[in-house]
C-alpha positions as CSV (number, residue, x, y, z in Angstrom):
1,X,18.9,2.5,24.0
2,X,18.3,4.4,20.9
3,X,15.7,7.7,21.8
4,X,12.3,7.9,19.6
5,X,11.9,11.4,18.0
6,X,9.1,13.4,19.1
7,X,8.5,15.9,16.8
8,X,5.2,16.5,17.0
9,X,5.9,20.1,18.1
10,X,3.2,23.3,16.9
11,X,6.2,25.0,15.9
12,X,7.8,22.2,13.5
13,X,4.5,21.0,12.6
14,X,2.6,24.6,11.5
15,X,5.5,25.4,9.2
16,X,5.9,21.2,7.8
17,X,2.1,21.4,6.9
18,X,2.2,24.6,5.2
19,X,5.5,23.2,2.9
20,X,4.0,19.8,2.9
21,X,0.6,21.6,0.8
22,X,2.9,23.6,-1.5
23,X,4.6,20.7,-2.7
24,X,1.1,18.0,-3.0
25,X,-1.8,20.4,-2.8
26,X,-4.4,20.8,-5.7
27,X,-6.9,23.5,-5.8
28,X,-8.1,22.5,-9.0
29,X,-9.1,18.8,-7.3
30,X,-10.5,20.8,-4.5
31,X,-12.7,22.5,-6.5
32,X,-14.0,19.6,-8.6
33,X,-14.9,18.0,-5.1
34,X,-16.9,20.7,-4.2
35,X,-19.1,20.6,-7.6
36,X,-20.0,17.3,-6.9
37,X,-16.6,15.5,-7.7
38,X,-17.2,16.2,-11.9
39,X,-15.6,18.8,-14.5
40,X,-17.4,19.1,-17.5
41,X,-16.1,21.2,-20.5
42,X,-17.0,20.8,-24.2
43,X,-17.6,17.0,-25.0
44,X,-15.8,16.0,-21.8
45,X,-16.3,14.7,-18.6
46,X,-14.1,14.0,-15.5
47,X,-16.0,11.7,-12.7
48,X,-13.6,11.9,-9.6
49,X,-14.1,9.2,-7.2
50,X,-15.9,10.0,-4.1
51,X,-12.8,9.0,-1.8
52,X,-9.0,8.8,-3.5
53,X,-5.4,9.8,-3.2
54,X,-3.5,10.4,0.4
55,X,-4.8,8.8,3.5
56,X,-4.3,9.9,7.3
57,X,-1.3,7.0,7.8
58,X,0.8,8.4,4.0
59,X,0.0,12.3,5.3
60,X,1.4,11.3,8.4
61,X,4.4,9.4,7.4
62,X,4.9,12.5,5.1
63,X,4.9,15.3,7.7
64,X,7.4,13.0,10.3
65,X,9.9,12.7,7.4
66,X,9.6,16.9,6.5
67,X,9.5,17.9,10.4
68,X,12.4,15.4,10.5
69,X,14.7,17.4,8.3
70,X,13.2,20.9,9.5
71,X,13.9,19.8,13.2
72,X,17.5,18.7,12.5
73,X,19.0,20.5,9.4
74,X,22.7,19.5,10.3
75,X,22.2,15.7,11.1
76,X,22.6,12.9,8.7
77,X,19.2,11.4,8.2
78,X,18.7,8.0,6.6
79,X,15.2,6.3,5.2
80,X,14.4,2.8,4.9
81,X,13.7,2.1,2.0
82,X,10.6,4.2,0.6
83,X,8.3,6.6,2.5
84,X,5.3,5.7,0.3
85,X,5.1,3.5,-2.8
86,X,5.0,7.0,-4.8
87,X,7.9,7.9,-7.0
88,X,7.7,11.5,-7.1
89,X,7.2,11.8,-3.4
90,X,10.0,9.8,-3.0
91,X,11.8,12.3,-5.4
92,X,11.0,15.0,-3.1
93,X,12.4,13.3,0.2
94,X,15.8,12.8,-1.4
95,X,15.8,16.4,-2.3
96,X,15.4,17.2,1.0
97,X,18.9,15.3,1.5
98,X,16.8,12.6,3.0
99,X,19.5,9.6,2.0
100,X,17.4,6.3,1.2
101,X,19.1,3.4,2.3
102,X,17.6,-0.7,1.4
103,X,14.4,-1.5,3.5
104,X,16.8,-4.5,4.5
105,X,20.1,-2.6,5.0
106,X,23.0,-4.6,4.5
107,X,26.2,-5.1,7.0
108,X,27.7,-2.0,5.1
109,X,24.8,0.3,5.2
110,X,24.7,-0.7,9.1
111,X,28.0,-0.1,9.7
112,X,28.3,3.6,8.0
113,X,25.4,4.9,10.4
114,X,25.7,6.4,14.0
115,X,24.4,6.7,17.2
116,X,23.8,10.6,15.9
117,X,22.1,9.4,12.7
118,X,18.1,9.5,12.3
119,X,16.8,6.8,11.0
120,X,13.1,7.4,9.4
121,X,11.5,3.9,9.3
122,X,8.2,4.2,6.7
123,X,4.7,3.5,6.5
124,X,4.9,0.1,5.8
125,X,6.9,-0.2,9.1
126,X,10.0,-2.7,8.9
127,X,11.1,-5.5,10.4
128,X,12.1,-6.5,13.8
129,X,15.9,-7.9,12.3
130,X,16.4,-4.7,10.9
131,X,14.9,-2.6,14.1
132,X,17.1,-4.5,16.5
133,X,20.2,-3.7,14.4
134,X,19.0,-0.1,14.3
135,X,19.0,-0.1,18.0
136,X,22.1,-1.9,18.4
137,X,23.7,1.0,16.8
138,X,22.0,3.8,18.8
139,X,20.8,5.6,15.8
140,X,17.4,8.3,16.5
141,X,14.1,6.8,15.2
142,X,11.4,8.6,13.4
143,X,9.1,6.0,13.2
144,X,6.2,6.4,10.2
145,X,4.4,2.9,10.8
146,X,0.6,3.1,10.0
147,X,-1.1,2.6,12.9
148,X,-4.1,0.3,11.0
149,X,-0.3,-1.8,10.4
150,X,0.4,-1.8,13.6
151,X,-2.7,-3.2,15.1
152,X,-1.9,-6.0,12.6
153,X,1.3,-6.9,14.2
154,X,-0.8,-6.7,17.6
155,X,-2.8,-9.6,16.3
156,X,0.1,-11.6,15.0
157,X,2.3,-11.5,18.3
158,X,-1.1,-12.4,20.2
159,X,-1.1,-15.3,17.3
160,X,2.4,-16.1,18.4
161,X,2.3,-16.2,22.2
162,X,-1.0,-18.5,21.6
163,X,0.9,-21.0,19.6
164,X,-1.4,-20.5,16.8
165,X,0.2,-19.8,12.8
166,X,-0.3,-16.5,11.0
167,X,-1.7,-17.2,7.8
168,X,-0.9,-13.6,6.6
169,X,-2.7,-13.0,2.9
170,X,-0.8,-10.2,1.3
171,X,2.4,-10.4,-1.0
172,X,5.4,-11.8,0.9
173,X,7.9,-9.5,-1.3
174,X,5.9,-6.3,0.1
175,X,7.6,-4.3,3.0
176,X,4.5,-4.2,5.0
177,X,4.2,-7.8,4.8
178,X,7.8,-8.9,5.6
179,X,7.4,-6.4,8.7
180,X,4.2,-8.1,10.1
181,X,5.3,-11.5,9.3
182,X,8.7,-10.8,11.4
183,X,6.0,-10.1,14.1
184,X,5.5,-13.6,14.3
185,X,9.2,-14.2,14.8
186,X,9.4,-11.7,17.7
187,X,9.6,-13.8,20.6
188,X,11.2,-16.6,18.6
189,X,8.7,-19.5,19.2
190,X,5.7,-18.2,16.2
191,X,5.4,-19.3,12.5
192,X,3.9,-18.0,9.4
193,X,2.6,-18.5,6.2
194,X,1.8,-16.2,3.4
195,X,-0.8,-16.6,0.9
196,X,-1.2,-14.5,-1.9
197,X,-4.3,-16.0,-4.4
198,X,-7.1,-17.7,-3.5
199,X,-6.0,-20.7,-5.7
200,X,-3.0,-20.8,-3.3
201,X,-5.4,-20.5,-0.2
202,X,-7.4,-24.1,-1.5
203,X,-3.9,-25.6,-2.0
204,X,-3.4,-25.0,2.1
205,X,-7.1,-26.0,2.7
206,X,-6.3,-29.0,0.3
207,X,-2.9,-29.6,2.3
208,X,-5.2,-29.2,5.4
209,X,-8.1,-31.6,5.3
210,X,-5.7,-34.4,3.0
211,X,-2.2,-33.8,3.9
212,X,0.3,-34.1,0.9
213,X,3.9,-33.7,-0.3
214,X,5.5,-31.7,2.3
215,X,8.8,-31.0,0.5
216,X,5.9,-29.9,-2.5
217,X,4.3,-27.9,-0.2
218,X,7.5,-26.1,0.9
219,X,8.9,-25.4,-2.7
220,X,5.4,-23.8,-3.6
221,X,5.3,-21.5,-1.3
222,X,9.6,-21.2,-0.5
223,X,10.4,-17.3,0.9
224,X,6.6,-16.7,2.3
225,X,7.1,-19.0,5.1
226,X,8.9,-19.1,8.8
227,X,12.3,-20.8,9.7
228,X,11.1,-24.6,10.7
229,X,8.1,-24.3,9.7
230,X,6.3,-27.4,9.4
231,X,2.9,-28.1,7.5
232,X,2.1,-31.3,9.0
233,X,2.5,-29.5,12.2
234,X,1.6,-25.9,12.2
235,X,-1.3,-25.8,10.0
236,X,-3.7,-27.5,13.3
237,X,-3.8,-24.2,15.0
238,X,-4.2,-21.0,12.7
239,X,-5.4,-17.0,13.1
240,X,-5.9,-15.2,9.7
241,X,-4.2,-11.6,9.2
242,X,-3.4,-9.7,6.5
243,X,-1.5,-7.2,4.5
244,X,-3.6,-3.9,5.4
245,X,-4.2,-2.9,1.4
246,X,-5.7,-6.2,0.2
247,X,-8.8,-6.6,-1.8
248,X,-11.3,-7.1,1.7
249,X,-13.6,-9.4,-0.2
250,X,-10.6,-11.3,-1.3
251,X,-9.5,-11.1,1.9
252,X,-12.4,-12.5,3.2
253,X,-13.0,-15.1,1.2
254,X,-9.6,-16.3,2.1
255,X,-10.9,-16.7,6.1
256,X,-14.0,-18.1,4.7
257,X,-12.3,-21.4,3.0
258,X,-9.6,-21.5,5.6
259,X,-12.6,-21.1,8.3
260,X,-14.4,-24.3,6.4
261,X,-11.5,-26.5,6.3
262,X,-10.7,-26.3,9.6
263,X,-14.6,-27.1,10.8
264,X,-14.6,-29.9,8.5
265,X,-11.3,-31.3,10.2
266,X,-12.1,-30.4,13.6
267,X,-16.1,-29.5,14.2
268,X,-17.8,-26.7,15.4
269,X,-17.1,-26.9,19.0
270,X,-13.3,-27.6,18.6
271,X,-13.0,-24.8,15.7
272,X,-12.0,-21.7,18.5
273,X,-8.9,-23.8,19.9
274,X,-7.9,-24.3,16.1
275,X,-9.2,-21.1,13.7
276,X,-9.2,-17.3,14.4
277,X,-10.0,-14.3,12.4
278,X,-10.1,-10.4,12.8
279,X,-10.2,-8.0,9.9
280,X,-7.4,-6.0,9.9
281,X,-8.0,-4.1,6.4
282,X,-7.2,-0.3,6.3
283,X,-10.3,1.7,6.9
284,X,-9.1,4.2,4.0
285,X,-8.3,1.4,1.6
286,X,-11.5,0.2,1.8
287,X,-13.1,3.5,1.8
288,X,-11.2,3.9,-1.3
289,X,-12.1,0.3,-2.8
290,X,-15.8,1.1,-1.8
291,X,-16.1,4.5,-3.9
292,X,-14.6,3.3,-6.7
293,X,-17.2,0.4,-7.1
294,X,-19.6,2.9,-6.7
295,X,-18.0,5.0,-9.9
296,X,-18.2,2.2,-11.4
297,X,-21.8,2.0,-11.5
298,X,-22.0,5.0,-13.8
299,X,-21.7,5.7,-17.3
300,X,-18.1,5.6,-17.9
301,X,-15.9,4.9,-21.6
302,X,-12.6,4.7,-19.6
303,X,-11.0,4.8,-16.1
304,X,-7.6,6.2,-15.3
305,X,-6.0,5.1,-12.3
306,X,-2.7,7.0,-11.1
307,X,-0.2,5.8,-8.3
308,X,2.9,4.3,-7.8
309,X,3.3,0.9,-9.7
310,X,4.5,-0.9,-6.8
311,X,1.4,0.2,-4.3
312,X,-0.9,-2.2,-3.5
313,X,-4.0,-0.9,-2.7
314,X,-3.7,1.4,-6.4
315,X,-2.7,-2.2,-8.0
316,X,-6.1,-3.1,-6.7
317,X,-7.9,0.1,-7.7
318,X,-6.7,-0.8,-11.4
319,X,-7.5,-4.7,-11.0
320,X,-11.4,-3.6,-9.9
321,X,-11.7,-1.3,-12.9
322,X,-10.2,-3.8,-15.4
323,X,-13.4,-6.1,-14.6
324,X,-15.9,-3.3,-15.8
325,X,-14.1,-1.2,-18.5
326,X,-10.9,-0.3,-19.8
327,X,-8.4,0.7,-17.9
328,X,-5.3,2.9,-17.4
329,X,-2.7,2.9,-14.8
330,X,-0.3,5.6,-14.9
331,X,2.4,6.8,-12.2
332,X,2.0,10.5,-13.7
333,X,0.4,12.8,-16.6
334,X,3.3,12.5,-19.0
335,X,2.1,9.0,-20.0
336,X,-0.5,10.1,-21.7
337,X,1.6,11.6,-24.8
338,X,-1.1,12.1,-27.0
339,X,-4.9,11.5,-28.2
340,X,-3.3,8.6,-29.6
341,X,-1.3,6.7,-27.1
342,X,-0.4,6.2,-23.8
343,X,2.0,4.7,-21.9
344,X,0.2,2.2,-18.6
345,X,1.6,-0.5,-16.2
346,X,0.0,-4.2,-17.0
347,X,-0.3,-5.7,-13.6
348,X,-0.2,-9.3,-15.5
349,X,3.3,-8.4,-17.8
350,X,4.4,-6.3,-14.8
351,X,5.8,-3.8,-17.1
352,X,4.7,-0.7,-18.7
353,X,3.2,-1.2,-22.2
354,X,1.5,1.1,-25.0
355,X,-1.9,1.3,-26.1
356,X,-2.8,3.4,-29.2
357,X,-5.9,5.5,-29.7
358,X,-6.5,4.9,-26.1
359,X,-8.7,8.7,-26.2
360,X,-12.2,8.2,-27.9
361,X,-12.9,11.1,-29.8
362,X,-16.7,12.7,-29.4
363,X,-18.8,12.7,-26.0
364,X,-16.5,10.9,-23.2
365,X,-16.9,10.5,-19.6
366,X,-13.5,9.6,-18.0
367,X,-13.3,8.3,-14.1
368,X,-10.4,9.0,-12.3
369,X,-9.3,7.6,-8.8
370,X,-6.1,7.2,-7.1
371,X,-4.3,5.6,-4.3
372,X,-3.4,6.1,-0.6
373,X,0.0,7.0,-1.8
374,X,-0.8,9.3,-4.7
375,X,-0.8,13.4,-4.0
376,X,-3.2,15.5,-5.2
377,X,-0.9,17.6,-7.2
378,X,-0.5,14.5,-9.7
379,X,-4.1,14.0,-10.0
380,X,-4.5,17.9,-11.1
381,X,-1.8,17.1,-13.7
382,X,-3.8,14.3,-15.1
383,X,-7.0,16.3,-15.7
384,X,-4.8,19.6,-16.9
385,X,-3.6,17.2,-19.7
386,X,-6.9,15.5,-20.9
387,X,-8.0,18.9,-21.2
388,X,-5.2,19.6,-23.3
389,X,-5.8,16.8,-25.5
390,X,-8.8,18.3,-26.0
391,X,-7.7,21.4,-27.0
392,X,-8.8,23.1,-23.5
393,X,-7.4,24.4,-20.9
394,X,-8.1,25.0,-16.8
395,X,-8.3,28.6,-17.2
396,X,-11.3,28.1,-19.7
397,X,-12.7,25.7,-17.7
398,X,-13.0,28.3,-14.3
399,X,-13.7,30.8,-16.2
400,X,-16.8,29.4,-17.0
């Protein structure tokens, strides 16, 4: 049986935290936080969001992989997949001769590892499949998994043993949400559906309360369900869950009309043997959701939003501020190449695209926020360069 790494040591850890802050800290965004979370300087202003960038589960998962390589500087150490959805700090792991191998490794990537290897497994946690083969090769485990994830997967095995269907609402292509879905799966015997939009939630509550075309039913939603799974079958009995970094209202609102359907099939006093609910969104993603809607209450003329293009809860940062104002979504400061365009991922053309004279010119207020996954260090890079484009610089600013 393959050992779990402890290496929670004082001595490991005092020396990881002090290179961990080296490589992500900001003293710049430290002291805008302390003046109230703004910068002014000339005709610009930069509103920081109350609560943004790394959370306590993306610190953690960070410090594991360091210690990991500080602990065992001669073994081969592996990572599935990506630490974080961040690219730079991903960039920073392989440095460290931290070799990423797929999130699903295939036979070959299995079969090159051994029982002396460390395998780091992320935040996003992985799958059982994968886990088992891990074991079956003896390899070390460092294992990253959020704890807010993990008390997910404790509600979709409890889902499971009760014969009841996880109706999981997240993105079935995410990590985190092939993880908890193989939850399901663990004992064999549970089944799963994901749902990612709310017009795909009324289609089940449609499917539900009418029946329908099951072989429609199975093409719509084909690689978001379980092996055998059955509509006309396991849709009677069902427990909502979700990917931890969801919108909650969305979230929500998707155990409301799941909640309704079920009491209209089944009345109130039968609707405990056939509906269940327990919110499972992460504490710091909402946090971070709930100060942002609070920037947005404020004079702003634009809203920069920085993070990895493939994190969820920043994808959902930039979908909130697209509502109320425009909108930027960059992975770094070099996006913004001048007063007079930038470079920012569309969520809806899921590809990077350039707006031109993006920068008003004359009194602007600017709100910034950024993900979970996003480090500190990038967010100071972003504010360095707007006050370039304004002809100013940090040192100016301070010195104020």
């Amino acid at each position: 049986m393959p050992q779990k790494v402890n290496l929670r040591r004082p001595d490991i850890m005092s020396a990881v935290q002090a290179e961990v802050l080296s490589h992500y800290r900001s003293e710049l965004v430290e002291r805008i936080r302390a003046h109230g979370h703004i910068l002014s300087a000339g005709n610009l202003t930069i509103k920081l969001a109350k609560e943004f960038g790394f959370c306590y589960g993306v610190e953690r998962a960070i410090d594991l992989a360091y210690a990991a390589r500080r602990a065992y500087p001669n073994r081969r150490i592996f990572l599935l997949g990506e630490i974080i959805h961040n690219p730079e700090v991903n960039d920073q792991i392989r440095r460290m001769g931290i070799v990423t191998i797929t999130s699903r490794p295939k036979e070959d990537e299995i079969e090159q590892l051994k029982p002396e290897d460390i395998v780091i497994i992320p935040a996003f946690g992985t799958e059982v499949a994968t886990r088992r083969k891990l074991e079956a090769k003896g390899c070390q485990f460092v294992d990253t998994t959020c704890g807010d994830v993990m008390s997910v997967w404790k509600r979709v095995r409890q889902y499971s043993k009760d014969t009841v269907t996880s109706i999981i609402h997240g993105k079935a292509w995410h990590e985190e949400t092939m993880a908890t879905s193989s939850q399901a799966r663990a004992s064999g015997n549970g089944h799963y559906l994901v749902v990612f939009t709310l017009a795909e939630t009324d289609y089940v509550c449609n499917y539900i309360l009418n029946g329908g075309n099951k072989l429609e039913f199975l093409e719509k939603f084909k690689g978001a369900y379980s092996s055998g799974f059955d509509p006309d079958q396991h849709l009677q009995a069902i427990g909502v869950a979700n990917q931890t970094t969801m919108l909650r209202g969305e979230t929500e609102e998707v155990q409301r009309r799941l909640r309704a359907a079920m009491l209209r099939k089944y009345g109130e006093t039968a609707i405990g043997a056939h509906f269940r609910f327990f919110d499972t969104i992460c504490g710091a993603t909402q946090d971070r959701q709930d100060a942002l809607q609070r920037l947005l209450l404020e004079p702003l003329d634009l809203l920069i939003v920085i993070g990895g293009y493939n994190s969820s809860n920043t994808s959902h940062l930039a979908e909130m501020g697209e509502t109320e104002l425009p909108t930027f979504f960059i992975k770094n400061a070099s996006m913004m190449e001048s007063v007079g365009l930038i470079r920012h991922y569309d969520q809806h053309k899921h590809q990077e695209v350039e707006t031109p004279d993006w920068l008003p010119s004359g009194k602007t207020t600017i709100g910034i926020t950024a993900g979970a996954s996003c480090p500190n260090n990038l967010i100071e890079d972003t504010i360095r360069r707007l006050l370039e484009l304004r002809g100013l610089s940090v040192q100016e600013v301070l010195a104020k």
